[in-house]
NUROBA-852980 format. One record per atom (N, C-alpha, C): x, y, z; atom name; chain. Coordinates in pm, whole numbers, m for minus. Layout:
# NUROBA-852980
      x      y      z at ch
      X      Y      Z CA  A
...
This chain:
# NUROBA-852980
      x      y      z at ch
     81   m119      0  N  A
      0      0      0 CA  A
     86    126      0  C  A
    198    124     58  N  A
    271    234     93 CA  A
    326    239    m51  C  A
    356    196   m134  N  A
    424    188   m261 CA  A
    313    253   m312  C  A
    168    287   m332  N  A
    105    263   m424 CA  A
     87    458   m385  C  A
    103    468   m257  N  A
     75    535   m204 CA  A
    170    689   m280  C  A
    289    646   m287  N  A
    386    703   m291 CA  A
    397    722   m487  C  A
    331    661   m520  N  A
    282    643   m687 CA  A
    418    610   m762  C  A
    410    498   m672  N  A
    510    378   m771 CA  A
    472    336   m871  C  A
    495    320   m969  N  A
    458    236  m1098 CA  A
    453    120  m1069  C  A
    386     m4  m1127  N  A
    331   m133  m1087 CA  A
    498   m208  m1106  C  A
    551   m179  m1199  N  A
    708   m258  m1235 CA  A
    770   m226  m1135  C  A
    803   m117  m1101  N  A
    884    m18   m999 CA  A
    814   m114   m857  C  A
    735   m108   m814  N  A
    691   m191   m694 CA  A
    698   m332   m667  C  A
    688   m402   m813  N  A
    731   m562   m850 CA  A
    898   m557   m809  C  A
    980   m484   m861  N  A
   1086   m452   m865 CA  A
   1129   m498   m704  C  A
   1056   m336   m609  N  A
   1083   m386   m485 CA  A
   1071   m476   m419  C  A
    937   m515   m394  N  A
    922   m622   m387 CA  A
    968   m759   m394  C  A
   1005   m776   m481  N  A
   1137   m833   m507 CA  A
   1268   m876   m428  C  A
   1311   m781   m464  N  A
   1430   m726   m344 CA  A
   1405   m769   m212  C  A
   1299   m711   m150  N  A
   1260   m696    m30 CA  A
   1249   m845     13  C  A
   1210   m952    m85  N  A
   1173  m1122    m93 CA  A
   1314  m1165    m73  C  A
   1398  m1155   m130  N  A
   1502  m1148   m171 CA  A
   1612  m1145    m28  C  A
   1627  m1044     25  N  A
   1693  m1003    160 CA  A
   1602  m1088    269  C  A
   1471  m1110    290  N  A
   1443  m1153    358 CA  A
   1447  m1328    374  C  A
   1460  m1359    254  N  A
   1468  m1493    207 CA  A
   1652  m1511    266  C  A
   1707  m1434    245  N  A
   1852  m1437    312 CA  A
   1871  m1534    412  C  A
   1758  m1465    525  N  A
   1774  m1443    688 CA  A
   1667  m1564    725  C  A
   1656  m1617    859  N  A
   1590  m1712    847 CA  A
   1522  m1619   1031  C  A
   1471  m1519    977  N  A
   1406  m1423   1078 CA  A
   1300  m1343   1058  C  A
   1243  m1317   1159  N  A
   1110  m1202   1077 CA  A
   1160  m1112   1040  C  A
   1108  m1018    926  N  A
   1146   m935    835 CA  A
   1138   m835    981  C  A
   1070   m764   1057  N  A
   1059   m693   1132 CA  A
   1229   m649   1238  C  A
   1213   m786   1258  N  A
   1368   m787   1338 CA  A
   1497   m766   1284  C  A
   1481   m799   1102  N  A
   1605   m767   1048 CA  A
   1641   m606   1016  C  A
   1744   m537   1089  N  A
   1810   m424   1049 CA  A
   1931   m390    992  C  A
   1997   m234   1044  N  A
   2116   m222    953 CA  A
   2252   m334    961  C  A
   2319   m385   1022  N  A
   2358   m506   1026 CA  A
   2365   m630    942  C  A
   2177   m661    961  N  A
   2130   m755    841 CA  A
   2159   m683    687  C  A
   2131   m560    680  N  A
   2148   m475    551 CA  A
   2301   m516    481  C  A
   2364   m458    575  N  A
   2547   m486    517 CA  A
   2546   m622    479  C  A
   2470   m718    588  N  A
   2546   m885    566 CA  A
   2509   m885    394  C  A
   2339   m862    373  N  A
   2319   m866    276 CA  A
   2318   m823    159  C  A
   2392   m713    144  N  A
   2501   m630     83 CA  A
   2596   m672      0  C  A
   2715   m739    113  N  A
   2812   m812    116 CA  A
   2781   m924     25  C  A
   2697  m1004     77  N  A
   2627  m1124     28 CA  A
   2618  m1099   m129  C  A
   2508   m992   m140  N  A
   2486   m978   m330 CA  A
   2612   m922   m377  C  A
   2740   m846   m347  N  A
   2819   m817   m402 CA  A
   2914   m918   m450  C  A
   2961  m1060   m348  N  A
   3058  m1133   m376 CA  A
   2990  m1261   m427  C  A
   2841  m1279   m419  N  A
   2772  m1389   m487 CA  A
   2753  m1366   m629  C  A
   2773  m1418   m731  N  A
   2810  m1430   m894 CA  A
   2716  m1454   m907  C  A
   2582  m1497   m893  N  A
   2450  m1486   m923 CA  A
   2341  m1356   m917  C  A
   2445  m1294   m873  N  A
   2335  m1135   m823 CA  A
   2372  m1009   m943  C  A
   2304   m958   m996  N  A
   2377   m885  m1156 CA  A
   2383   m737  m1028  C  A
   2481   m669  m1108  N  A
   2533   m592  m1035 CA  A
   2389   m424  m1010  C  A
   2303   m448  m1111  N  A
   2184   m367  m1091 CA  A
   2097   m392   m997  C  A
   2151   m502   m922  N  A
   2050   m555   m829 CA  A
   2075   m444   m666  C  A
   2230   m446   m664  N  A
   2246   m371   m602 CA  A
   2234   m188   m580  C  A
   2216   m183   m692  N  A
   2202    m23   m742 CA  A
   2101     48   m678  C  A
């Protein structure tokens, strides 16, 4: 809602979304509890993993 709110485009919100699946799928924690910490690990993570295209991080 907050995406829609903010007048994301439907791709642009898939996009996040995404992402957001993505980092949380990382961690084996509620999304709520993960912070800046979790951010860097997963950072780190998409930068030196060869599966992650480098726009992912952008």
């Amino acid at each position: 809602m907050n995406l829609e709110l903010a007048v994301f485009s439907p791709k642009t919100q898939d996009n996040y979304m995404r992402h957001v699946n993505s980092f949380h799928g990382h961690f084996d924690k509620p999304l709520k509890s993960l912070g800046y910490d979790e951010v860097r690990q997963f950072l780190h993570h998409a930068i030196t993993e060869p599966n992650f295209t480098r726009c992912f991080i952008c």
